[in-house]
Backbone bond lengths (Angstrom), bond angles and torsions (degrees), N, CA, C in turn:
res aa  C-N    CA-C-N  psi(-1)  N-CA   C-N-CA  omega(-1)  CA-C   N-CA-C  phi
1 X - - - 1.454 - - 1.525 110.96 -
2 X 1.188 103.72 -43.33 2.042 115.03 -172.70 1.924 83.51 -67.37
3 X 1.064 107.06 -53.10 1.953 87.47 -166.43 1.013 125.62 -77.72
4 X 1.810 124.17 12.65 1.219 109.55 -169.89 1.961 73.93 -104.65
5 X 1.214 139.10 -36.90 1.353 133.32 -163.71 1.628 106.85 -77.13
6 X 1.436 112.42 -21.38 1.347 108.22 158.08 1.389 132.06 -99.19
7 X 1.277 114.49 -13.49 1.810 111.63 139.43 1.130 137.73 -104.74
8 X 1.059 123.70 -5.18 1.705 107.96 -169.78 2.059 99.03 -78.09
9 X 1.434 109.15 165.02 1.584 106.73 -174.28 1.027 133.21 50.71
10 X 2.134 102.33 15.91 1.182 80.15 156.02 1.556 144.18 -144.04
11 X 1.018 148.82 129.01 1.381 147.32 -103.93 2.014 102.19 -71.65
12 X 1.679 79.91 142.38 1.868 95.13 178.47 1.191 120.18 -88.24
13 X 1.036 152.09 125.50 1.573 129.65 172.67 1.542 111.99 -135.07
14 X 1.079 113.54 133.62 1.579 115.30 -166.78 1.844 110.82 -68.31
15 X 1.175 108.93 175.25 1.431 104.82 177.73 1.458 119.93 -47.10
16 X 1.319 134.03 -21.24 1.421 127.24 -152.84 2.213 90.05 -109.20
17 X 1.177 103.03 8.00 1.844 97.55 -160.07 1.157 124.48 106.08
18 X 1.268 106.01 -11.46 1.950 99.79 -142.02 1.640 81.59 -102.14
19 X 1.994 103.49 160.69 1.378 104.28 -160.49 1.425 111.64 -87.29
20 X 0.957 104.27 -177.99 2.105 97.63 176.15 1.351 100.89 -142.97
21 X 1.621 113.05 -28.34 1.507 118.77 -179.03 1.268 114.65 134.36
22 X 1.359 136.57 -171.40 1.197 158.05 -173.00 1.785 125.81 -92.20
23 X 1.277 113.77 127.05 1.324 89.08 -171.70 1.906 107.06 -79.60
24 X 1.044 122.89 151.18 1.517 120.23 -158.86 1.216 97.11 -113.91
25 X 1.594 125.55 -42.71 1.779 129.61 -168.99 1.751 96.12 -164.88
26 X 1.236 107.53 161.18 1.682 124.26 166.36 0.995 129.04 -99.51
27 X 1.476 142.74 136.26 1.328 130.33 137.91 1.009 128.62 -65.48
28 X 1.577 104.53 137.06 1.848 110.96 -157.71 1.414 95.70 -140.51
29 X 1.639 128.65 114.24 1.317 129.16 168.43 1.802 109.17 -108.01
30 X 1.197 95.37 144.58 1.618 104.55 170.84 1.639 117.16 -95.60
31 X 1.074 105.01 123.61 1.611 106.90 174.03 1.594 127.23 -96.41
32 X 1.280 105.64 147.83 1.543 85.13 -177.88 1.619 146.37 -60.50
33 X 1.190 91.25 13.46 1.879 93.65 171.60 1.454 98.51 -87.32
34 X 1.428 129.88 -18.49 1.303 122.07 -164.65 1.643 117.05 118.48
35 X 1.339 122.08 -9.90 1.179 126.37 -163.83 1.100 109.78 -109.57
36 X 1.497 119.58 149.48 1.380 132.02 -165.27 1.385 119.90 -116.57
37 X 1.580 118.72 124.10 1.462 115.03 -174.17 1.425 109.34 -123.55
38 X 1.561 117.56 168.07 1.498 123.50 -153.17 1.623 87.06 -113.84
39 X 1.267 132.52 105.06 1.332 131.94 -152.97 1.651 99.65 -106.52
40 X 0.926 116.30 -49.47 1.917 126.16 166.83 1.258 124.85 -147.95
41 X 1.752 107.94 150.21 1.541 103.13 171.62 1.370 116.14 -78.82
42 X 1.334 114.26 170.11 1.220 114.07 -161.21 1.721 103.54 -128.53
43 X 1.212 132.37 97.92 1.028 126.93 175.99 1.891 149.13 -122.58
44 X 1.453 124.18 121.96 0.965 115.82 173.25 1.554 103.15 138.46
45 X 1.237 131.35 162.26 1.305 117.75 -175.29 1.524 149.10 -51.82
46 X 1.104 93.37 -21.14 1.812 118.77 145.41 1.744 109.31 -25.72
47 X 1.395 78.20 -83.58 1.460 104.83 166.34 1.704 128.88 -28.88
48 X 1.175 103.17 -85.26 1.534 104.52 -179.74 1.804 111.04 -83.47
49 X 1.336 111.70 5.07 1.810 107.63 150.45 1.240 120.51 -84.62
50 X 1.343 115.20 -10.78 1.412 106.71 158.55 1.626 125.02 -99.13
51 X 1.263 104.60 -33.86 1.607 96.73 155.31 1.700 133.45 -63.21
52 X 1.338 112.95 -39.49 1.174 89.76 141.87 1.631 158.59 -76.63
53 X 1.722 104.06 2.09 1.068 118.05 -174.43 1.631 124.27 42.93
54 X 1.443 111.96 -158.22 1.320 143.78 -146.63 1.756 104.04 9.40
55 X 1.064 133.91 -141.72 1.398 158.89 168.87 1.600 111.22 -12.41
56 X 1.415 95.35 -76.62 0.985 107.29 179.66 1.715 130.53 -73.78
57 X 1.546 103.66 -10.55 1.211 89.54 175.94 1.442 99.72 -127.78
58 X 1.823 121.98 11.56 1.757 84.65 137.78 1.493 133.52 -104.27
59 X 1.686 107.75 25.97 1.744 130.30 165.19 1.818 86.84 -71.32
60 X 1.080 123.50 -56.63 1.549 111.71 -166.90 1.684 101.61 -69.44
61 X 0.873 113.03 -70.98 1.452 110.25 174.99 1.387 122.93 -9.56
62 X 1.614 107.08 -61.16 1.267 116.30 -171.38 1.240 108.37 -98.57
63 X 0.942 133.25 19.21 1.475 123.79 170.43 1.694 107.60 -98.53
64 X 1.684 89.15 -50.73 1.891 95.42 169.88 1.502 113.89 -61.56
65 X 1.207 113.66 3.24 1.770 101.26 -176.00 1.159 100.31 -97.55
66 X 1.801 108.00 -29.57 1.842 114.84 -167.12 1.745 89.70 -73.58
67 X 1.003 137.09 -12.48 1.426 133.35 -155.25 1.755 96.47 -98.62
68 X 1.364 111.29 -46.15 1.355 116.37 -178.71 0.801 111.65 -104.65
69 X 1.522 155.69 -0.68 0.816 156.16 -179.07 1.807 123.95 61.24
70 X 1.091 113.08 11.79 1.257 131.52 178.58 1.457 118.01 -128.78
71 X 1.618 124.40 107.51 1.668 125.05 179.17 1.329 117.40 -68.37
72 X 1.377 125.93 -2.95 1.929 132.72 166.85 1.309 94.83 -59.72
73 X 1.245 112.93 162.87 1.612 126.16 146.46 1.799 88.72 -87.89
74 X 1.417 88.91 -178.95 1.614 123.96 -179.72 1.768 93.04 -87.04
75 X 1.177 114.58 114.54 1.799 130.61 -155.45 2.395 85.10 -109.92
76 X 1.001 103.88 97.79 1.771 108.56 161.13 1.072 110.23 -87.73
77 X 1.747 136.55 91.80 1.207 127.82 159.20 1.641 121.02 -34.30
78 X 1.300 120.37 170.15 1.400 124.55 -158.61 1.611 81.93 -81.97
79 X 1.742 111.21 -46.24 1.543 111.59 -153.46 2.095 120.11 -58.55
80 X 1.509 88.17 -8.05 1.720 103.86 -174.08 1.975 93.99 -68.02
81 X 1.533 91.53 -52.70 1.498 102.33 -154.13 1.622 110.20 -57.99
82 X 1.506 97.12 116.12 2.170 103.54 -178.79 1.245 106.10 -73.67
83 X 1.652 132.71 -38.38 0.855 146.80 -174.21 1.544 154.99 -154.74
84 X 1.639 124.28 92.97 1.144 111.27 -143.64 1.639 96.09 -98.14
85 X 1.465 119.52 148.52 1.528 119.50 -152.38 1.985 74.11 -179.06
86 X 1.657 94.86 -173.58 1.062 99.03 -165.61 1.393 102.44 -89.51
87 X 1.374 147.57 19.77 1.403 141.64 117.08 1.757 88.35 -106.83
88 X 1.479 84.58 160.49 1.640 111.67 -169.70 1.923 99.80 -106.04
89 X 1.179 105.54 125.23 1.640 91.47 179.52 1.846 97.83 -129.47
90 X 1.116 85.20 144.33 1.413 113.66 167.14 1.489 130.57 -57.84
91 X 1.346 119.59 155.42 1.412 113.78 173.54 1.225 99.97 -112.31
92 X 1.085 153.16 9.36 1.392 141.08 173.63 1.810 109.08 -130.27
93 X 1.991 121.00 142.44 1.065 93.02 -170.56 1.882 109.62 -87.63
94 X 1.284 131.17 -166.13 1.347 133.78 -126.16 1.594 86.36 -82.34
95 X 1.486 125.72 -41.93 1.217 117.81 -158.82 1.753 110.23 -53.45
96 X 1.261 113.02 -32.06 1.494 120.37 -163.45 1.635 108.55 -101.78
97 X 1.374 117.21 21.65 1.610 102.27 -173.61 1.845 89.84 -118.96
98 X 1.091 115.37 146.70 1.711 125.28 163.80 1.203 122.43 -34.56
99 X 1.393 127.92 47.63 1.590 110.48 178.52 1.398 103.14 -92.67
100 X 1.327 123.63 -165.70 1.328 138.79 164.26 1.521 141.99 -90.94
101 X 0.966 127.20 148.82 1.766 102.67 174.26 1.174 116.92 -60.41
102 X 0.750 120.23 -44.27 1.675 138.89 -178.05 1.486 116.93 -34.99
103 X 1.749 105.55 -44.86 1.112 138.21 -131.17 2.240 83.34 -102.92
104 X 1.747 92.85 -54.07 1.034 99.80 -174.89 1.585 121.51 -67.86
105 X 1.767 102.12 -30.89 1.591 106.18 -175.21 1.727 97.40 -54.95
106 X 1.478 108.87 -60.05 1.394 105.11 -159.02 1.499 103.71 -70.58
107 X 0.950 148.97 -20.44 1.723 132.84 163.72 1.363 119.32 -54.99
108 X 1.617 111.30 -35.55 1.580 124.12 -160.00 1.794 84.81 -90.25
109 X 1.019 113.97 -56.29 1.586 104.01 175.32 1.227 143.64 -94.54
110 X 1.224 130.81 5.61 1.049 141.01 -156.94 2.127 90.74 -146.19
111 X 1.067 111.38 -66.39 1.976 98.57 -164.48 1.274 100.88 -70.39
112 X 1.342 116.95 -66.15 1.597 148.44 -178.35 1.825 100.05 -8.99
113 X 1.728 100.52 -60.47 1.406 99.70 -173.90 1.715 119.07 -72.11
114 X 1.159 119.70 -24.64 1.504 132.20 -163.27 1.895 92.41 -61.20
115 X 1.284 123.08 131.25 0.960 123.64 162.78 1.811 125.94 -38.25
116 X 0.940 102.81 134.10 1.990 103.35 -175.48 1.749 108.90 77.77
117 X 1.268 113.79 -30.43 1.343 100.96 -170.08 1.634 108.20 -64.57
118 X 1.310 165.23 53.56 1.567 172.08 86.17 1.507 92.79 -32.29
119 X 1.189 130.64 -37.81 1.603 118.75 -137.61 1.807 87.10 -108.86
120 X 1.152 164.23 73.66 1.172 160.37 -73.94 1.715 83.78 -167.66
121 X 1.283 122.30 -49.10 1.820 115.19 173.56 1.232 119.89 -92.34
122 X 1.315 121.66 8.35 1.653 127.68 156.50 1.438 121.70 -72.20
């Protein structure tokens, strides 16, 4: 419960600053002692159409999958992440981490240009 209110929404950015996106949902496995771990972030509309569920979020789901052609979200193992703080940054820069096309069209065209959006910890 504590890790989904201290990660979900909140912004990724690879080693160099630059953005990657939002965390949308977690991977969470149970082990057999009983205990529960936060195994990867989960990001991109994939992602938060299934957390929000019903209607509307498998219209998002599936629209971003028809776009990328892939129904996963973009899966950030824990082992990428250098540092989780109130943006989460990466250890590797953007070209080499698992995102999506999808993920990438709309940053490169759509955030990328909006004034301030480069600066992702401002």
């Amino acid at each position: 419960m504590h890790a989904g209110l201290d990660l979900l929404d909140r912004h990724v950015v690879d080693r160099d600053g630059r953005a990657v996106g939002k965390v949308d949902d977690l991977e969470i496995e149970c082990a057999e002692d009983g205990t529960v771990e936060v195994t990867a972030l989960l990001l991109g509309p994939e992602a938060l159409g299934r957390r929000i569920g019903g209607a509307l979020g498998r219209s998002m789901g599936g629209i971003a999958a028809r776009f990328s052609g892939d129904p996963e979200p973009a899966r950030i193992g824990l082992e990428l992440v250098e540092e989780l703080d109130i943006v989460i940054k990466l250890k590797h820069p953007l070209h080499q981490l698992p995102v999506g096309r999808f993920e990438r069209w709309v940053r490169e065209h759509v955030i990328e240009p909006l004034p301030g959006a480069t600066d992702a910890t401002g």
